[in-house]
RONUGU-220728 format. One line per 3 residues: their letters; for each residue z, x, y of N, C-alpha, C. Coordinates in Angstrom, 2 decimals. Atoms other than C-alpha are relative to their C-alpha. Layout:
A	Z:X:Y:Z:X:Y:Z:X:Y | ...
This chain:
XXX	-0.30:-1.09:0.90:-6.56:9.66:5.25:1.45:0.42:0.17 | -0.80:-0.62:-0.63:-3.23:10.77:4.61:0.19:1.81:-0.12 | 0.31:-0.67:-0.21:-2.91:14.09:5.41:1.67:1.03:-0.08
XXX	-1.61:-0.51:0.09:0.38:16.40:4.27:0.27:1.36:0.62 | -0.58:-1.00:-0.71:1.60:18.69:7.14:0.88:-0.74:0.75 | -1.21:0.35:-0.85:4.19:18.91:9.67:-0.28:-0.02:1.72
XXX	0.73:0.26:-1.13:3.52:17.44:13.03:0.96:-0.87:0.75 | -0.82:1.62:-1.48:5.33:14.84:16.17:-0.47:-0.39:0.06 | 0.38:1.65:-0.03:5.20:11.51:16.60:-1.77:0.75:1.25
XXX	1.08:0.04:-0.94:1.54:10.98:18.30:-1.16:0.96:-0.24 | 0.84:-0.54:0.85:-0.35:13.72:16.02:-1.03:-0.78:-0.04 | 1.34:0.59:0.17:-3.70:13.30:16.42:-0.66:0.04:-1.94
XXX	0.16:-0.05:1.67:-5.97:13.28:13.13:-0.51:-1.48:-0.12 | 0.35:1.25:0.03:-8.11:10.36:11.99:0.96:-0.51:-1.37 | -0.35:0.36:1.01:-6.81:8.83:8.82:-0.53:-1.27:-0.50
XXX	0.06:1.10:0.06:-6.97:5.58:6.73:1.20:-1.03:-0.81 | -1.26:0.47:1.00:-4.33:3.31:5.29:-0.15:-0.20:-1.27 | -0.29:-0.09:2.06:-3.58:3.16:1.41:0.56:-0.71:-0.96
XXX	-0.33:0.84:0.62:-2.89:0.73:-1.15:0.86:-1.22:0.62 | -0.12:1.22:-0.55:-3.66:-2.38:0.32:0.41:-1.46:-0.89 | -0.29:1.23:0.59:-2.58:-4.45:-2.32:-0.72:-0.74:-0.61
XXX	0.77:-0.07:1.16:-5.04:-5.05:-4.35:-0.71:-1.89:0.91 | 0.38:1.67:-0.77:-6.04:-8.51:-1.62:-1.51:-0.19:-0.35 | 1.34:0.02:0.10:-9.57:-9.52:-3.05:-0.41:0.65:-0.93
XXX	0.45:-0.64:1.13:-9.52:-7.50:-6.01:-0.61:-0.70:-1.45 | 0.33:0.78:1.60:-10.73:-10.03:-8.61:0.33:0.30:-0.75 | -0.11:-0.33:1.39:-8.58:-9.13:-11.14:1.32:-1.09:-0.48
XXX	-1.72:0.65:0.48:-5.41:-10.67:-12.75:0.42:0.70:-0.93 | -0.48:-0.86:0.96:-2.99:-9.44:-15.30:1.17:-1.20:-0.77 | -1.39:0.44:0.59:-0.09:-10.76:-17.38:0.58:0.38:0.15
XXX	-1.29:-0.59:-0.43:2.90:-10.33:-16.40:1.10:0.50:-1.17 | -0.69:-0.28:1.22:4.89:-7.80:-18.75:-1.47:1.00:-1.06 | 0.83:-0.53:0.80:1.63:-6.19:-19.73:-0.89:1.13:0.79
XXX	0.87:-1.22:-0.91:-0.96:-3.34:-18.58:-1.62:-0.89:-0.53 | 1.08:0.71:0.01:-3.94:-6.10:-19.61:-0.68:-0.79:1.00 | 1.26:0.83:-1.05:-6.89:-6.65:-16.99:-0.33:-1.10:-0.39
XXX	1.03:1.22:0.36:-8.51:-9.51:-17.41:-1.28:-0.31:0.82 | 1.78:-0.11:-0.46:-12.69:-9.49:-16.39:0.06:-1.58:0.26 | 0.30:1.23:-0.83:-13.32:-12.62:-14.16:-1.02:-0.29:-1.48
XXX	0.93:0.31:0.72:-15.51:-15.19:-15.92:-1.47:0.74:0.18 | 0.98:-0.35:0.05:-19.18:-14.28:-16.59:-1.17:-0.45:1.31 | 0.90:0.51:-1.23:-20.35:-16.34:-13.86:0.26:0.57:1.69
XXX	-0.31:-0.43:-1.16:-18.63:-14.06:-11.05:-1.40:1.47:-0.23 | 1.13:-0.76:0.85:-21.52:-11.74:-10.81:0.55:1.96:0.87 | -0.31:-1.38:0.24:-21.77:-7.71:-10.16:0.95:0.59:1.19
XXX	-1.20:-0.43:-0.90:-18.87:-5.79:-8.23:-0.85:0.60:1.56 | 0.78:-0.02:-1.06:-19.72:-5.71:-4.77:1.12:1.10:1.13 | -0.74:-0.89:-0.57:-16.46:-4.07:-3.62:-0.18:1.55:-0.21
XXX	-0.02:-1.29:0.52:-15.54:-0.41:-3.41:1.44:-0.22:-1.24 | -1.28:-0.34:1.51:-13.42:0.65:-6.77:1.30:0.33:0.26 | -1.16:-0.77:-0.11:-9.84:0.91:-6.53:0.53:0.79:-1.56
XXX	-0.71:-0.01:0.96:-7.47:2.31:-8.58:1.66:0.22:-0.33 | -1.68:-0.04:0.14:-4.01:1.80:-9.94:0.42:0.74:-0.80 | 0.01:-1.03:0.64:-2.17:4.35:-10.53:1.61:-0.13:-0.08
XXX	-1.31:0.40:0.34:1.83:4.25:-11.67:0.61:1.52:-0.10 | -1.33:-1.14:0.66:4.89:6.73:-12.15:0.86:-0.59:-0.38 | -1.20:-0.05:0.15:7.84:6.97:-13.50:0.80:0.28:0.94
XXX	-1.26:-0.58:-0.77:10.77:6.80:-11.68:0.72:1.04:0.06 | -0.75:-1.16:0.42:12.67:9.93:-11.15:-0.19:1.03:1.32 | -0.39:-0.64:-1.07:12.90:12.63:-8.76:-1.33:0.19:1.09
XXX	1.25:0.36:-1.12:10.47:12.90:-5.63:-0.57:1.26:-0.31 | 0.65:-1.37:0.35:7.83:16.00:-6.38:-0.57:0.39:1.26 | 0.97:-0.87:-1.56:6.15:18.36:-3.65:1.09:0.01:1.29
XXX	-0.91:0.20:-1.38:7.50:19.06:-0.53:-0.19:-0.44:1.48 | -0.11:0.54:-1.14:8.34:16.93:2.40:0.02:0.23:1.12 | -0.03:-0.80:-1.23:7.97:17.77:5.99:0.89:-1.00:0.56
XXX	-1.31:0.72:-0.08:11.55:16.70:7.44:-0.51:-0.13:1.76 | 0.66:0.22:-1.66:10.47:15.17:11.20:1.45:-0.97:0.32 | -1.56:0.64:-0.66:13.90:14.12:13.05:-0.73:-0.75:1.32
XXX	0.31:1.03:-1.26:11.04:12.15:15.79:0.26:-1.08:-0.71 | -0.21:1.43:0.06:11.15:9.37:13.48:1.03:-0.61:-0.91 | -1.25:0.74:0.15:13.80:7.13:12.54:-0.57:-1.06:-1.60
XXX	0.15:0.99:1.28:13.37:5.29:8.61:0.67:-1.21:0.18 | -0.95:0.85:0.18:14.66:2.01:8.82:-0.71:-1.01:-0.55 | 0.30:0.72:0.83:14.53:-1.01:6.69:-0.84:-1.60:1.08
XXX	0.89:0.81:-0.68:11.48:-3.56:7.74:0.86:-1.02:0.48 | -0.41:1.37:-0.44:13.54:-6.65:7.90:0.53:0.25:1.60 | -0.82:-0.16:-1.24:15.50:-5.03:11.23:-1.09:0.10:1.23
XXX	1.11:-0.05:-1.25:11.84:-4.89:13.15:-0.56:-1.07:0.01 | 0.26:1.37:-0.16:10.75:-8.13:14.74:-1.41:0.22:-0.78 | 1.12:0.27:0.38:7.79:-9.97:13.21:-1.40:0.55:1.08
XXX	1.15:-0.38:-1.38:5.91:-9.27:16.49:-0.37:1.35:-0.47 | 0.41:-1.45:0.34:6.02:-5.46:15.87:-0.23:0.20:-1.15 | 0.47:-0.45:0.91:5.53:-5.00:12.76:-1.55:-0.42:-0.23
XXX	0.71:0.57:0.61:2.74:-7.45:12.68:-1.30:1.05:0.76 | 0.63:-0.59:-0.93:1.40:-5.55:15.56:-0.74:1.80:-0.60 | 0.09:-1.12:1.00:1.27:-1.94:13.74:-0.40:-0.33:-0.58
XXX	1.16:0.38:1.09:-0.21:-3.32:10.77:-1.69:0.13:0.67 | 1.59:-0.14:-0.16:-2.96:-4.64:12.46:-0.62:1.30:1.02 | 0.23:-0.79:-0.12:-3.18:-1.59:14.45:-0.66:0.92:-1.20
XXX	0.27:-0.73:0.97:-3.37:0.50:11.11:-1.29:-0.34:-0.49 | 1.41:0.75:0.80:-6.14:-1.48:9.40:-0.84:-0.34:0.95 | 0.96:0.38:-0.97:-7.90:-1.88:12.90:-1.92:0.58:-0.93
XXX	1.33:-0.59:0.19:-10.67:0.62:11.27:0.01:0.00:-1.96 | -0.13:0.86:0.92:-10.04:-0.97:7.45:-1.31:0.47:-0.84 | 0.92:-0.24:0.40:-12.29:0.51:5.02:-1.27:-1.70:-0.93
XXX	0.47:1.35:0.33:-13.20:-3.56:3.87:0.05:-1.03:1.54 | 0.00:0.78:-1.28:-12.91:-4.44:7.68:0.93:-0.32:0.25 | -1.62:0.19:-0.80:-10.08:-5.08:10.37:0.78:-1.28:-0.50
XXX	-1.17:1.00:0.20:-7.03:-7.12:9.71:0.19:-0.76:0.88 | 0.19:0.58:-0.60:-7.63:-9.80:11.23:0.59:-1.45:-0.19 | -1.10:0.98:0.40:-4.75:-12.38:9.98:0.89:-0.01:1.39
XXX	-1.24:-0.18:-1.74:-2.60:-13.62:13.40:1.21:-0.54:-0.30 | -1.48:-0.01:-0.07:1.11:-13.68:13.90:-0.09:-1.02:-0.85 | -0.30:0.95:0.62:1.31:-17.41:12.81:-0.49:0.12:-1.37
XXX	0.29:0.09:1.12:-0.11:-16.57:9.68:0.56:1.00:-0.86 | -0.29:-1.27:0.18:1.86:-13.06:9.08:1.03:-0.19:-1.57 | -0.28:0.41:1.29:4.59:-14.78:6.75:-0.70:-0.45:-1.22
XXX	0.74:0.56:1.11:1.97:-16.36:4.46:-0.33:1.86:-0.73 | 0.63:-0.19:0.80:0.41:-13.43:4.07:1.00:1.34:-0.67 | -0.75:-0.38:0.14:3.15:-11.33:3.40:0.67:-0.49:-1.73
XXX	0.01:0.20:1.11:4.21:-13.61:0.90:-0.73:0.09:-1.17 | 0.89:0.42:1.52:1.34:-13.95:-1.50:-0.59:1.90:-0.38 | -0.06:-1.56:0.32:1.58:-9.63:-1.68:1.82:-0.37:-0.39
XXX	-1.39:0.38:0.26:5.15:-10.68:-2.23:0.98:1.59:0.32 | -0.90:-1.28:-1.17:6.56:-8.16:-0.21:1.66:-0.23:0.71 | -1.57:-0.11:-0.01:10.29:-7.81:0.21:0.21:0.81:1.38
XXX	0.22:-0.70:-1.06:10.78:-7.01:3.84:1.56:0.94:-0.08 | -1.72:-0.57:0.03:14.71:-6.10:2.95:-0.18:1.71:-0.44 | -0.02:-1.57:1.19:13.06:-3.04:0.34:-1.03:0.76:0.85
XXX	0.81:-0.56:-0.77:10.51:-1.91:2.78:0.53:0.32:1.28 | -0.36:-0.92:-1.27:10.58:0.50:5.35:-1.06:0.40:1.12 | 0.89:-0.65:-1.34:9.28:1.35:8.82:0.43:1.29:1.08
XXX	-0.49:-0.99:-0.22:8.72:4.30:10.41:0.38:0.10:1.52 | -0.31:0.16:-1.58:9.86:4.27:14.50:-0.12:1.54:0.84 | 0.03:-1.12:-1.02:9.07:6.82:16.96:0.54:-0.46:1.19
XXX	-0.64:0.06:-1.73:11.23:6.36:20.29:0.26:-1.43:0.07 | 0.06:1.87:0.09:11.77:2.51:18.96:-1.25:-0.71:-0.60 | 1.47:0.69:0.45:8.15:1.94:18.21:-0.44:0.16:-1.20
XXX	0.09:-0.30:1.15:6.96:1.57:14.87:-1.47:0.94:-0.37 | 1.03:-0.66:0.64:4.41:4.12:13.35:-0.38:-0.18:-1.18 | 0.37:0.42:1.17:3.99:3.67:10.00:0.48:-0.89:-0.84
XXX	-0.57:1.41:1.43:5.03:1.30:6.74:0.03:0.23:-0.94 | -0.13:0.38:1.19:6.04:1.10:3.51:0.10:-1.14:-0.49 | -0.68:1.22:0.67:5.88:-2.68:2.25:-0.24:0.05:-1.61
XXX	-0.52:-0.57:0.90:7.55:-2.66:-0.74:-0.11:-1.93:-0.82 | 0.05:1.42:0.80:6.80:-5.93:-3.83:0.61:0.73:-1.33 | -0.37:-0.52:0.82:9.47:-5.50:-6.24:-0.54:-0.94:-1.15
XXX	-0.14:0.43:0.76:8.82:-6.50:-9.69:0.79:0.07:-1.10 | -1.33:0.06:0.87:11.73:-7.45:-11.26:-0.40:-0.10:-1.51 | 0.31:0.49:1.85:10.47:-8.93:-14.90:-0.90:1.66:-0.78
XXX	0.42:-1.00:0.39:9.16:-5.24:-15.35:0.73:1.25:0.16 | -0.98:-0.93:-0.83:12.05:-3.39:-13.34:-0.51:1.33:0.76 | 1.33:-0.93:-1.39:8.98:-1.92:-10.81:0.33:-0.36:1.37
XXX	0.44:0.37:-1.38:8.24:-1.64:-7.45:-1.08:0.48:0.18 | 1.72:-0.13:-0.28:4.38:-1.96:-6.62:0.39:0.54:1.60 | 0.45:0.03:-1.10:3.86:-0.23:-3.30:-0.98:-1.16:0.45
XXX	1.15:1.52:-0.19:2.07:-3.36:-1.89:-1.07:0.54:1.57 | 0.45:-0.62:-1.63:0.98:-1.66:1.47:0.50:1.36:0.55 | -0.70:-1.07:-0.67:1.33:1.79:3.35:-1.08:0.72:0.97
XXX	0.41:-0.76:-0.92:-0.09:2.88:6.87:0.38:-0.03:0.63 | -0.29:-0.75:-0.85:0.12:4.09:9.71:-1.14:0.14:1.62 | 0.97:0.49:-0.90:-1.06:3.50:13.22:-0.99:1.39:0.93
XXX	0.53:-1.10:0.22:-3.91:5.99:13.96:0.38:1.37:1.11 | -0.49:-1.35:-1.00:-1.67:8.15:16.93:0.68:0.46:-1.44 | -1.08:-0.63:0.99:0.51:9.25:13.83:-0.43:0.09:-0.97
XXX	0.92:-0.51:1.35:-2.32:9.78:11.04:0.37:1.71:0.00 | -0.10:-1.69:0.11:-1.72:13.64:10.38:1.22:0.54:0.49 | -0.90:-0.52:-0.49:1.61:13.80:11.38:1.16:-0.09:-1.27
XXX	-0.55:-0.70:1.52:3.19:14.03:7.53:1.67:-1.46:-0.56 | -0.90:1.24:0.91:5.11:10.48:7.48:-0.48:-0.77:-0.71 | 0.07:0.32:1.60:2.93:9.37:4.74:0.49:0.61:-0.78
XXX	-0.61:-0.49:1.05:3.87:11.44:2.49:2.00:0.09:-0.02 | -1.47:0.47:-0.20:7.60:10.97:3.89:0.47:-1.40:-0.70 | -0.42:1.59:0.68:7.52:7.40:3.39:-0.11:0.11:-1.51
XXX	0.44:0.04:1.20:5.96:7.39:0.22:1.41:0.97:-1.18 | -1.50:-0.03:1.18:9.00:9.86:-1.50:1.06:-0.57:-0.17 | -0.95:1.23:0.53:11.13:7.51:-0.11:0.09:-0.92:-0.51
XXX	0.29:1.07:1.05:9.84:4.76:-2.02:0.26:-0.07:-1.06 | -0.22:-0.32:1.21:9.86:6.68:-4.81:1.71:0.47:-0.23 | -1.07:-0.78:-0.20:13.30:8.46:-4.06:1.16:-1.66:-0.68
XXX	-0.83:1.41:-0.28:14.80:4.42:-3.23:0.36:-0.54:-2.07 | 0.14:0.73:0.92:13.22:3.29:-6.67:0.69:0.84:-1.20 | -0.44:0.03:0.91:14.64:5.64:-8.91:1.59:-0.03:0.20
XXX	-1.39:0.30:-0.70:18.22:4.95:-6.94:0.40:-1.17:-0.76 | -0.63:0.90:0.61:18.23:2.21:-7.97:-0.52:-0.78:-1.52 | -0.06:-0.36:1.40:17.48:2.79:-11.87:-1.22:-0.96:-0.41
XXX	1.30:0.60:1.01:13.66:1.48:-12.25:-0.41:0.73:-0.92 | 1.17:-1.11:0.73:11.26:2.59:-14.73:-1.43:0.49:0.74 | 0.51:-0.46:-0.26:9.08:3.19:-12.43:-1.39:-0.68:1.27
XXX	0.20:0.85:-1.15:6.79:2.51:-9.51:-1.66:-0.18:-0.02 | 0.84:0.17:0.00:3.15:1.60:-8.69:-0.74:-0.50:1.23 | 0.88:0.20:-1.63:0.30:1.59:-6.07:-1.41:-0.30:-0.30
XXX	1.75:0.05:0.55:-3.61:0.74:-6.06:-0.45:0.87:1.79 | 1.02:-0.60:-1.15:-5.98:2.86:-3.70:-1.29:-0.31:-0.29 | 1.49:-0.13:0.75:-9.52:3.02:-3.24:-0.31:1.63:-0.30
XXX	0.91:-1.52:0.13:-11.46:5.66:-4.89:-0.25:1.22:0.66 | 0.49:-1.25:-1.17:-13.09:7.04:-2.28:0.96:0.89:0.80 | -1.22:-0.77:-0.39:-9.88:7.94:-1.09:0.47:1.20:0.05
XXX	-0.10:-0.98:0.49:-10.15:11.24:-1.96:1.61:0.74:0.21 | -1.68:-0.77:-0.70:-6.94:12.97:0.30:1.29:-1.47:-0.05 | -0.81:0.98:0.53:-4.90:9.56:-0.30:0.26:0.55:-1.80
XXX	-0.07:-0.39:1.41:-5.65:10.55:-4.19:0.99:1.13:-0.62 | -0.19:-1.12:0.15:-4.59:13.76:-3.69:1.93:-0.10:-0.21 | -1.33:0.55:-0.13:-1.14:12.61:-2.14:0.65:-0.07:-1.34
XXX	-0.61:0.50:0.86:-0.06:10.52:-4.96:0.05:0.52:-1.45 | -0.01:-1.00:1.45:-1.46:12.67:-7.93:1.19:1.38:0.22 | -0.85:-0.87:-0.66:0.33:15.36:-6.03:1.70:-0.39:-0.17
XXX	-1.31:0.96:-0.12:3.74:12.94:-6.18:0.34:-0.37:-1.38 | -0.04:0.49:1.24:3.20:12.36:-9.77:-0.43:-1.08:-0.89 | 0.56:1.24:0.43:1.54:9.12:-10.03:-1.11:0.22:-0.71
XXX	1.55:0.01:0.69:-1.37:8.83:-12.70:-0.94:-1.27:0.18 | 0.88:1.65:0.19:-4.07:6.32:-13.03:0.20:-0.74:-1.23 | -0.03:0.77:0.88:-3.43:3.56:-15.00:-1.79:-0.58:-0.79
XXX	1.16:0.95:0.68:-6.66:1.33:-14.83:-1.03:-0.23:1.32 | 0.37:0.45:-1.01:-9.43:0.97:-12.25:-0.25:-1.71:-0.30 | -0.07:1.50:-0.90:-9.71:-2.43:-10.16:-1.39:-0.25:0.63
XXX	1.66:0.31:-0.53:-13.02:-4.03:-9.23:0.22:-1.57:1.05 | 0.30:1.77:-1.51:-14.03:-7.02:-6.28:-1.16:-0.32:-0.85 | 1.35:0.76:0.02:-16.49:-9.09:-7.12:-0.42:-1.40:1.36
XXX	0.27:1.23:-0.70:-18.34:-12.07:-5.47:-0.65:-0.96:-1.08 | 0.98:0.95:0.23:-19.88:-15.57:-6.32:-0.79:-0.64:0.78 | 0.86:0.89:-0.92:-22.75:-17.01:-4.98:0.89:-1.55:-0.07
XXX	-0.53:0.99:-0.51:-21.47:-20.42:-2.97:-0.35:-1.13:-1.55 | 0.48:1.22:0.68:-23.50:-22.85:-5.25:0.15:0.59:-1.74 | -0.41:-0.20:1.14:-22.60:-21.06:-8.83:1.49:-0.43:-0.15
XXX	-1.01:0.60:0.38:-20.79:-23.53:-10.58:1.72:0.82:-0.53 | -1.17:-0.42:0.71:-16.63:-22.52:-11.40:-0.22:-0.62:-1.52 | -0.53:0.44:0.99:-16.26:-23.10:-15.11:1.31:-0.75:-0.17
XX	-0.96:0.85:0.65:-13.93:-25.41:-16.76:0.97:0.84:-0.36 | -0.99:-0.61:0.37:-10.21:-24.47:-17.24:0.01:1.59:0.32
C-alpha cells in the first residue's frame, strides 16, 4: 500500500508495490491507439485479479509532497545490477500474484521485455542503499512514459517516497514536453488508487489475466 505521510528512511507500515507492468496481463494493444484487444475465444475466463490503466496528462505535479532529505533520488542506471535487482525482489517478496522470483542472470531479460529505460528511471537510496523505484518505459511513437514498475522495500512502505517518486515521474515527464504519462494497478489497490487519482491520473481501460488449459488447441494465425 502506498501510504502518503511524512516519515525516515526505515518507517514501518506494511504496504504493496504498484503497477507492475501489466506482466501476464493477456492483453495487447496497437501501438498509437487506446484499442484492447480480447484474447481469442479459446483463452477461457479471467482468472487474474483486475487491473487498471489509468493515464494523465503531462503537466504540473498535484497534491502535496512530503520533502525527506534521508533519501537521495538518483537515476537507476548509477545502481549496480546486484542492488537494484536485490530491492526489487525484496519489494515483490509479498507480491499480490506471488514473489519475484526471476534471478540476477535473468534480470536484463526481464527488464527488457517491460522495456524499461534504466537511464529514465529512478531509485530511491537511504544511507547508499536503495529503498524504493521508479522504472520508467518510455514510449516514444506516442511521446509517453508508462510507469512500468514502482516499489518499495517493505522497511520504507509508509514513509511517503511513493508518492515522492511518483511526482517525479510525472514532474521529469512533463520536463521534458510529453503528452502525458501512464501506469496499470490492480484494483484492489484501493490506497495505491487513491495516490494516483489523487495525482491526477484517470482510468483509461481495465486489464484482465486469463489462462488456457495445457491441451486447448492455439488457433491458427
Amino acid at each position: 500500500d502506498l501510504v502518503v505521510h511524512q516519515a525516515g528512511c526505515g518507517s514501518g507500515g506494511r504496504g504493496d508495490a504498484a503497477g507492475d507492468g501489466g506482466a501476464g496481463s493477456g492483453h495487447l494493444v496497437f501501438p498509437g491507439t487506446d484499442d484492447w484487444i480480447v484474447p481469442p475465444a479459446t483463452i477461457q475466463a479471467a482468472t487474474a485479479p483486475t487491473r487498471r490503466r489509468m493515464r494523465q496528462t503531462a503537466g504540473a505535479v498535484q497534491g502535496d509532497t512530503p520533502r525527506m532529505q534521508e533519501h537521495d533520488i538518483v537515476p537507476a542506471d548509477e545502481v549496480s545490477a546486484e542492488r537494484l535487482h536485490h530491492a526489487f525482489s525484496q519489494a515483490f517478496a509479498d507480491y499480490l500474484l506471488g514473489p519475484f522470483t526471476t534471478g540476477l542472470d535473468a534480470w536484463p531479460q526481464f527488464l527488457g521485455r517491460q522495456g524499461v529505460d534504466l537511464a529514465l528511471s529512478r531509485v530511491a537510496l537511504c544511507e547508499g542503499v536503495p529503498q524504493a523505484f521508479s522504472l520508467v518505459a518510455p514510449r516514444p511513437e506516442l511521446r509517453r512514459w508508462r510507469l512500468g514498475t514502482m516499489g518499495a522495500v517493505p522497511a520504507a512502505r509508509g514513509s511517503g517516497i511513493a508518492p515522492r517518486l511518483l511526482d517525479d515521474f510525472v514532474a521529469r515527464a512533463a520536463h521534458e514536453g510529453l503528452r502525458g504519462v501512464e501506469l496499470e494497478c490492480f484494483a484492489q489497490n484501493e490506497r495505491a488508487l487513491r495516490l494516483y487519482t489523487g495525482r491526477g491520473f484517470a482510468e483509461v481501460a481495465p486489464l484482465y489475466g486469463y489462462t488456457r488449459a495445457a491441451d486447448v488447441p492455439v488457433p491458427p494465425g
